[in-house]
C-alpha positions as CSV (number, residue, x, y, z in Angstrom):
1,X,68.8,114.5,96.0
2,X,70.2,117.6,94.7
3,X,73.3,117.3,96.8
4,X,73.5,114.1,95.8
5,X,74.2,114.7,91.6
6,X,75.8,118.0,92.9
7,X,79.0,115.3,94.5
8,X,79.5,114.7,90.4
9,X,81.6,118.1,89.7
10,X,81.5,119.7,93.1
11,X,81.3,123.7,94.4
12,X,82.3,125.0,97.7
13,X,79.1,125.3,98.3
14,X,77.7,122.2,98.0
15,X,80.7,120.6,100.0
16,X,79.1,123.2,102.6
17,X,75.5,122.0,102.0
18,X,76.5,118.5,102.3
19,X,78.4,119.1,105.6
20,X,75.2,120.7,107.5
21,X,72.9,118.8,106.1
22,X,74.3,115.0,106.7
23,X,72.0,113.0,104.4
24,X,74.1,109.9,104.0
25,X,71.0,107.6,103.6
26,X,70.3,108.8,100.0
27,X,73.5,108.3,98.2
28,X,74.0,104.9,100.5
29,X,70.8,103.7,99.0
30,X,71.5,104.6,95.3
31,X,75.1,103.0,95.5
32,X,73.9,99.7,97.1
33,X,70.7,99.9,94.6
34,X,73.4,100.3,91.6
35,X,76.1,98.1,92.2
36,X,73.6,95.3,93.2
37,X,71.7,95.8,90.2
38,X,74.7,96.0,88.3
39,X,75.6,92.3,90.2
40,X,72.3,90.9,88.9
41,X,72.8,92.0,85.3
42,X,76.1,90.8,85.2
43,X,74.8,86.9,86.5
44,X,71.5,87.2,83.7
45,X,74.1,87.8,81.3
46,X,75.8,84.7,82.2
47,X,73.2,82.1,82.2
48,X,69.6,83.4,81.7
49,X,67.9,81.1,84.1
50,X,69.3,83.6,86.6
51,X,67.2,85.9,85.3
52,X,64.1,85.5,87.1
53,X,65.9,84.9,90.5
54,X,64.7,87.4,92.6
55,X,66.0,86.0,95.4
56,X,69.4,86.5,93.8
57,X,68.5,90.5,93.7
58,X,67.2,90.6,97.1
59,X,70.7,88.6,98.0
60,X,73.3,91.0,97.0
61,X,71.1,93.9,98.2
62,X,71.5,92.7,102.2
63,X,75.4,91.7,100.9
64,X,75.8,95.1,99.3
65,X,74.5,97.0,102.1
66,X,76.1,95.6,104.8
67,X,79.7,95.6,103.5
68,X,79.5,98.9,102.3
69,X,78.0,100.3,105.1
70,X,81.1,98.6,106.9
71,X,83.8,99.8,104.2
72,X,82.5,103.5,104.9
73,X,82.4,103.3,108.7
74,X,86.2,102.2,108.5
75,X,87.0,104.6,106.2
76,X,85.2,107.8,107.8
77,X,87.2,106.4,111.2
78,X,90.7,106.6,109.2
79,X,89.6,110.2,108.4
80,X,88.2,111.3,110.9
81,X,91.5,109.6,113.2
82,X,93.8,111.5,110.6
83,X,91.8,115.2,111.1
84,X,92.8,114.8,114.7
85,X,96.3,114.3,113.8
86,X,96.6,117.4,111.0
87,X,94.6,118.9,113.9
88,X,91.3,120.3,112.0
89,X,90.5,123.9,112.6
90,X,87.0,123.6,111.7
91,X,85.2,121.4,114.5
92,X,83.9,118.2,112.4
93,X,82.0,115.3,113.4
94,X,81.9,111.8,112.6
95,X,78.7,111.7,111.4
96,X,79.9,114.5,108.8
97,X,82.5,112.5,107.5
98,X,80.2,109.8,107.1
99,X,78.0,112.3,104.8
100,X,81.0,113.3,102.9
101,X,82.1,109.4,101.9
102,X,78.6,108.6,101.3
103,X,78.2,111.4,98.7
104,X,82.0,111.0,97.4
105,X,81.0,106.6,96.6
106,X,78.5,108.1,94.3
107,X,81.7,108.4,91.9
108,X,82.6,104.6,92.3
109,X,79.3,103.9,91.0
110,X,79.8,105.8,87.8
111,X,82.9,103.6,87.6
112,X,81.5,100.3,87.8
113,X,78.3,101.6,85.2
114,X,81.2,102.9,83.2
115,X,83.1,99.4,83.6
116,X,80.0,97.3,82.7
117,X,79.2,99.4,79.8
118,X,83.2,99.2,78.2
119,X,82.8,95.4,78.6
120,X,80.0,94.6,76.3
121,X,80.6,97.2,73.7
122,X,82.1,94.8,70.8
123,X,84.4,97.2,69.4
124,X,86.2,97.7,72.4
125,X,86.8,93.9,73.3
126,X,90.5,93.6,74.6
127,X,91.8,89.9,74.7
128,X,94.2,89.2,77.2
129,X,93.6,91.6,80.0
130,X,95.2,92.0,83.0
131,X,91.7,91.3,84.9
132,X,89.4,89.5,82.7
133,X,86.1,90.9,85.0
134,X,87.6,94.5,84.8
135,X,88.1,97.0,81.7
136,X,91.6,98.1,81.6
137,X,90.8,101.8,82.2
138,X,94.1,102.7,84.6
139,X,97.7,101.8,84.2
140,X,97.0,98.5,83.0
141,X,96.3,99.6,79.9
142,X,99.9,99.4,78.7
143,X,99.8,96.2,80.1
144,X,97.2,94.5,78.0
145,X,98.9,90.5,77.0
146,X,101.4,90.9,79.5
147,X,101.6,89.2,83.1
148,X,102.6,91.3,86.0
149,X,102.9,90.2,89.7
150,X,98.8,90.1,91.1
151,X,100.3,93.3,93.7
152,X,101.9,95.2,90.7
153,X,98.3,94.4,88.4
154,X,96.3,96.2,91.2
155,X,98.3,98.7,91.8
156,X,97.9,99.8,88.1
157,X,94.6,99.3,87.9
158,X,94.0,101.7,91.2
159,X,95.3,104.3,88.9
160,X,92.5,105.4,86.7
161,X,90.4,108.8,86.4
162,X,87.9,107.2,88.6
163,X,89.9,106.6,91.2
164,X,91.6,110.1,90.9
165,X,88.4,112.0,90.7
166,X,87.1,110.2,93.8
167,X,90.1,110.9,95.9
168,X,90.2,114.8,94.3
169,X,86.8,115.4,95.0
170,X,87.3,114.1,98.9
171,X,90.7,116.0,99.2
172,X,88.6,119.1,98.0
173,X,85.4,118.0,100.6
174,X,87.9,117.4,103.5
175,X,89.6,121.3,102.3
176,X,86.2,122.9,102.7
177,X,84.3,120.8,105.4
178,X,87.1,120.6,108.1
179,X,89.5,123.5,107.1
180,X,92.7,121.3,106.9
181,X,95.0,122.7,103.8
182,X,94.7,121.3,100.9
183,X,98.2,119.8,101.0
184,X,97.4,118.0,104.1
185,X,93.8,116.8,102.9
186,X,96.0,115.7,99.7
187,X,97.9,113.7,101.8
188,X,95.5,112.4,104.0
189,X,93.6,110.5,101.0
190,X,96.4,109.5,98.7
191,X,97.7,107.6,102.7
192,X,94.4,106.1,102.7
193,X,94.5,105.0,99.2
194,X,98.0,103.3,99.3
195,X,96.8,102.1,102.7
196,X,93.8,100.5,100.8
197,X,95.2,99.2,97.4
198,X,98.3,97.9,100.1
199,X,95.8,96.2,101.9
200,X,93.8,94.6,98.8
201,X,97.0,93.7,96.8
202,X,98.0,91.5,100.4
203,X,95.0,90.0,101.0
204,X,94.2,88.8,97.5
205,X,98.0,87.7,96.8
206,X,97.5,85.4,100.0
207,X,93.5,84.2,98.5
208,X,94.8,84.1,95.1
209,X,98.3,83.3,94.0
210,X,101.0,85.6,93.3
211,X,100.1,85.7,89.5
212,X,97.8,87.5,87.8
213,X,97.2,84.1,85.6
214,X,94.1,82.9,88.4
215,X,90.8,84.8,87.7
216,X,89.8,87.1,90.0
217,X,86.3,87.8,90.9
């Protein structure tokens, strides 16, 4: 647990700690536990017969856990793939990496708490926003009325202190955990994130439209 909170603002040390002691299951639970409850809150505020649906909770639980659990696996391959390119000094293994993401989605939580909180607080209501289900909170802040291509809107939403404290604080993990410079850990995450906003931006222009006039989410 204390590694856990310690992934917030991160120390050498705890990046070390974290490495040797592997304990994905507790940040895995707390970030399935959060963004599911944070799901359920978000339907009770909708229409309050949803309210006592349990079955609802105990739906986006199993839903929760098995696409993240997915999303990390993929993403800990990608690293781990990309260490064996940069070849690693420091012999790491998968299930380390694993540890690393786990504790590193911890930030992604605080982002969607942070998002639900900014859209119910009345003096911050923003009409016309780029995504009406997110807070603009990145680049698409300048963009608030306006209607950008759906590829350009996500794009600057992925740019937001969230996101760049997530990917600094796994740049700084990958630095200390499998020795790679920092320039190449640097570069190994922001590939993975254009790879990632590339790959979201393609899918949901094909799902959705190409404008970001259709509602996502």
């Amino acid at each position: 647990m204390k590694n856990t909170f310690a992934m917030i603002f991160p120390s050498g040390e705890d990046f070390e700690r974290i490495g040797m002691a592997r304990g994905w299951k507790t940040p895995y639970c707390i970030v399935v536990a959060g963004t599911s409850l944070l799901a359920w809150l978000k339907s009770c505020l909708r229409t309050w017969s949803v309210a006592a649906d349990i079955g609802m909770l105990a739906a986006s639980v199993v839903s929760m856990s098995i696409s993240l659990l997915i999303v990390w696996s993929l993403l800990t391959l990608l690293l781990y793939l990309f260490l064996i390119f940069f070849n690693s000094p420091k012999r790491i293994s998968y299930r380390k990496l694993f540890s690393l993401v786990s504790f590193c989605g911890m930030i992604f939580l605080i982002g969607e708490m942070a998002n639900f909180i900014l859209l119910r607080i009345p003096m911050l209501k923003i009409r016309s926003s780029v995504f009406p289900n997110r807070f603009p909170i990145g680049l698409d802040l300048f963009w608030v009325g306006g209607h950008p291509s759906l590829p350009l809107a996500i794009f600057m939403h992925s740019i937001n202190p969230i996101v760049i404290w997530y990917c600094a604080t796994l740049s700084l993990g990958l630095h200390k955990i499998a020795g790679v410079s920092k320039m190449n850990a640097g570069l190994v995450v922001a590939s993975l994130w254009a790879l990632g906003v590339g790959s979201v931006a393609l899918i949901t222009s094909v799902l959705g439209g190409t404008t970001i006039g259709i509602k996502i989410g």
